[in-house]
C-alpha positions in Angstrom: 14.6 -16.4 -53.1 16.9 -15.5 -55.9 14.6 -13.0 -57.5 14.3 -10.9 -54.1 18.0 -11.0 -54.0 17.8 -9.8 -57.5 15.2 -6.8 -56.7 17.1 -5.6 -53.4 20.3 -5.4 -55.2 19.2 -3.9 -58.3 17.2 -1.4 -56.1 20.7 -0.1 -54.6 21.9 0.1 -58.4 23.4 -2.9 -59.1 23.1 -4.6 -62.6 22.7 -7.8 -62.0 21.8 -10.9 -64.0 20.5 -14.9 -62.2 21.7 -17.5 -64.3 19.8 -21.0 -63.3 22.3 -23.6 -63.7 19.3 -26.0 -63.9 17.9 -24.5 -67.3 20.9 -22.3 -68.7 24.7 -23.4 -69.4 27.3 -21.1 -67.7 29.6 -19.4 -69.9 33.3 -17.9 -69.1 32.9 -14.4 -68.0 35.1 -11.7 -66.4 32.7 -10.6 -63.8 31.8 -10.9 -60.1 29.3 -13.7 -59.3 27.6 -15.2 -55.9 27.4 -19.0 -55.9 24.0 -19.6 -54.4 24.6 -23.4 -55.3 23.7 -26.4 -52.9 26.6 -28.1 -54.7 30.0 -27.5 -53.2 31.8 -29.2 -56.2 29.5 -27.5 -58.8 30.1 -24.6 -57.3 34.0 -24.7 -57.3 33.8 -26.0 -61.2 31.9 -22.8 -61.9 34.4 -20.7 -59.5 36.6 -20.8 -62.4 34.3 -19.2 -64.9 34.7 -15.6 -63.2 37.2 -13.8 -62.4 35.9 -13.2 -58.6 33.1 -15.2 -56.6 31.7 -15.2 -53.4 33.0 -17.4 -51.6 36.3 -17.2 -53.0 37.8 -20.3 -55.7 40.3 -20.7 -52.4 37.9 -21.7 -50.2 36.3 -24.4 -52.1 39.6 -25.8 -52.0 40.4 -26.2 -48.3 36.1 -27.3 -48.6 37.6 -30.0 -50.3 40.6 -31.4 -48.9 40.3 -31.2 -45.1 44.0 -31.8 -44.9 44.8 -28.4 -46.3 41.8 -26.9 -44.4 43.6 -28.4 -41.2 47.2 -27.4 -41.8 45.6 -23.7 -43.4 43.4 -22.7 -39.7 46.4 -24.2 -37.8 49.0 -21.6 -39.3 46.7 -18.6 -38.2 46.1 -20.3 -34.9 42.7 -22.3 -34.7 42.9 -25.5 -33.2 42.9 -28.5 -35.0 41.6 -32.3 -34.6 44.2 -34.8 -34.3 43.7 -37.0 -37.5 45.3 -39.4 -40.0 44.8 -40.5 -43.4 44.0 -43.9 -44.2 43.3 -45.8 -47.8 43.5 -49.3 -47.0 39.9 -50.5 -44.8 42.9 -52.3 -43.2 44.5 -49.9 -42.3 41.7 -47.9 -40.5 40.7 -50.9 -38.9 44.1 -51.3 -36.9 43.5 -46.8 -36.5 40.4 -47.2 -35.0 41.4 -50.3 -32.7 43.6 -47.2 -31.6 40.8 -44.8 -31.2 38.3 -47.2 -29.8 35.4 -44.3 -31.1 36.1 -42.5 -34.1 35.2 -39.7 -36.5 35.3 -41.2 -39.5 35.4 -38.1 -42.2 36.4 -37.9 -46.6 38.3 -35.0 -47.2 34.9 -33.2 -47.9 32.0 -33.0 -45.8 30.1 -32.3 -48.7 30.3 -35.8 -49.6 27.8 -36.5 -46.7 29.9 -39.5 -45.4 31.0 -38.7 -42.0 30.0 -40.3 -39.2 31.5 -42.0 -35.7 32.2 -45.0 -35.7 32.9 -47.5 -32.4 34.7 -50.6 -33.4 37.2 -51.4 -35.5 34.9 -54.0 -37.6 32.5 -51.3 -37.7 35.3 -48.8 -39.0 36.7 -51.2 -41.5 33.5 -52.5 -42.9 32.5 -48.9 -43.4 35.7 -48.2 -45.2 34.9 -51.5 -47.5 31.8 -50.0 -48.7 33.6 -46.7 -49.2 36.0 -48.6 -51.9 33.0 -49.7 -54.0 32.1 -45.6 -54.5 32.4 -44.1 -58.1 34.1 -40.6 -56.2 37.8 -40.8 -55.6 37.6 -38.6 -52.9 34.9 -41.4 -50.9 38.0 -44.1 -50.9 39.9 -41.2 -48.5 39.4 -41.8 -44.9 40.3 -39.2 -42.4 40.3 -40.9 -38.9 39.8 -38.2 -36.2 39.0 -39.1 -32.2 35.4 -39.0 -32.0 34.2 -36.0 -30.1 31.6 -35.5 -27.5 29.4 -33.7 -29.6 29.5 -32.5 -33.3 27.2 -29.1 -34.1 26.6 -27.2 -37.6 26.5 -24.1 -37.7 26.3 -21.2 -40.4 27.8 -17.8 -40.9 26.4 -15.2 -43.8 28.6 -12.1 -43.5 28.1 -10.8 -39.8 25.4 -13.0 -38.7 26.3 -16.3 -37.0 23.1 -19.1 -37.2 23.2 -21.6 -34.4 26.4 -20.5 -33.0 26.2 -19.6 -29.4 29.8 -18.6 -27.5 30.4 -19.6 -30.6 29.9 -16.7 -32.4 33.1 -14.3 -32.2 35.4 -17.2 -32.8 33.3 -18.4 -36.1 33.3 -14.8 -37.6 37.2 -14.3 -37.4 37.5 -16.9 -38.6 35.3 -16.8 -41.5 37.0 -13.2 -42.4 40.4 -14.9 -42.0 39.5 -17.4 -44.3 37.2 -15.4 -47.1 34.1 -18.1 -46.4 32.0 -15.1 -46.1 28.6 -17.5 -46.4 29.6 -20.9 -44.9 28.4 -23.8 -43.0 31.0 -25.1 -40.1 30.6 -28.3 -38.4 32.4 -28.2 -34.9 33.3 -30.9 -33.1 33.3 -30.6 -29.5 35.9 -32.2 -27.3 35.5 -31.8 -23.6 35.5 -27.9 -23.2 37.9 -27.3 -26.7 36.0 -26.7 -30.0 37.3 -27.8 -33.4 36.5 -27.2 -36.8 36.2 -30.6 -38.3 35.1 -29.4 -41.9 33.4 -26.3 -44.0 31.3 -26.2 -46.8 31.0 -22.8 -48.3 27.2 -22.8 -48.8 24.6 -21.9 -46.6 20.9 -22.9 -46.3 19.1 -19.9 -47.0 15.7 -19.2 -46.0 13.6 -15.7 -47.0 14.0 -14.1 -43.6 18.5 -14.6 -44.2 17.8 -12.1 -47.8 18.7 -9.2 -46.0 21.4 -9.9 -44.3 22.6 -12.2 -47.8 22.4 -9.1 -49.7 24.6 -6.7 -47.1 27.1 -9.4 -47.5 27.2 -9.6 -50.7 27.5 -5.4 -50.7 29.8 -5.6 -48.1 32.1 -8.2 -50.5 31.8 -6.5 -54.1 32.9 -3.3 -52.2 35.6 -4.8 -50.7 34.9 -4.4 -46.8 34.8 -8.7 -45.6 
């Protein structure tokens, strides 16, 4: 997959070089460099390394913390889940007694945590476990109304994968917020849709490599 993106990009005169972060350290550098990494957290530790990236060190961050992801869409005029933070499993216990169902999120989706929960044992006890985690970020719960439905769905440049009526709304709003190749999971609440969490990564497949390279064109000659 990375060597065809190597060929096709070379092949419309690019000089490009694949570092595999499995075999090869990274070094600082003052280039441009695509993240193609599965990892979100790797991938915003070697943001830093260059002095561009697509997606942009900014977006990792709002990948991150949903919080700032949340109050960031709401300013430019996305709707937003009603949430609130909890650290003590007593604490979302007595939330989710509340809720009665729940969405029970970290501040990263990355962290592959989320899930709905339907009692408030349930919610605590989940939140127990969470304590017990070596990552910090596990031990933050984000308590959100469960939704109807919750959907992923991916957006590489102008393409929109699995997004239905989706679609127009998802591209805005990946060009408003620089996650040029990014994977949204929406949560569906009667006939409203809400982001409930990104993660700047895509899972690519060999028939995507054309449309990943016309992004990544599109990026490093500053058109997205």
């Amino acid at each position: 997959m990375e060597q065809r993106i190597h060929n096709e990009l070379v092949s419309k005169g690019f000089k490009v070089a694949i570092v595999n972060t499995r075999d090869y350290e990274v070094r600082r550098g003052g280039g441009k460099a695509v993240l193609l990494l599965d990892d979100v957290f790797e991938a915003f530790t070697i943001s830093g390394l260059f002095s561009d990236t697509l997606n942009p060190r900014d977006t990792y961050v709002l990948a991150i913390n949903r919080v700032l992801l949340f109050r960031e869409i709401s300013r430019l005029g996305y709707p937003t889940p009603d949430f609130v933070v909890a650290l003590n499993p007593n604490v979302v216990g007595k939330v989710i007694k509340g809720f009665g169902r729940a969405y029970l999120a970290t501040p990263s989706p990355s962290l592959g945590l989320d899930g709905l929960v339907t009692t408030w044992e349930g919610g605590k006890s989940v939140a127990e476990h969470r304590m017990y985690m070596a990552n910090p970020l596990a031990r933050i719960n984000l308590i959100i109304k469960a939704p109807d439905k919750v959907i992923n769905a991916q957006v590489i440049g102008d393409e929109c994968i699995n997004c239905g009526d989706l679609r127009p709304w998802l591209l805005k709003l990946s060009r408003d917020i620089k996650c040029l190749m990014c994977t949204y999971v929406i949560g569906t609440y009667g006939g409203e849709h809400v982001v409930l969490g990104i993660e700047p990564r895509v899972e690519l497949t060999m028939d995507m490599v054309s449309n990943v390279v016309r992004t990544i064109v599109g990026w490093y000659n500053g058109e997205w």
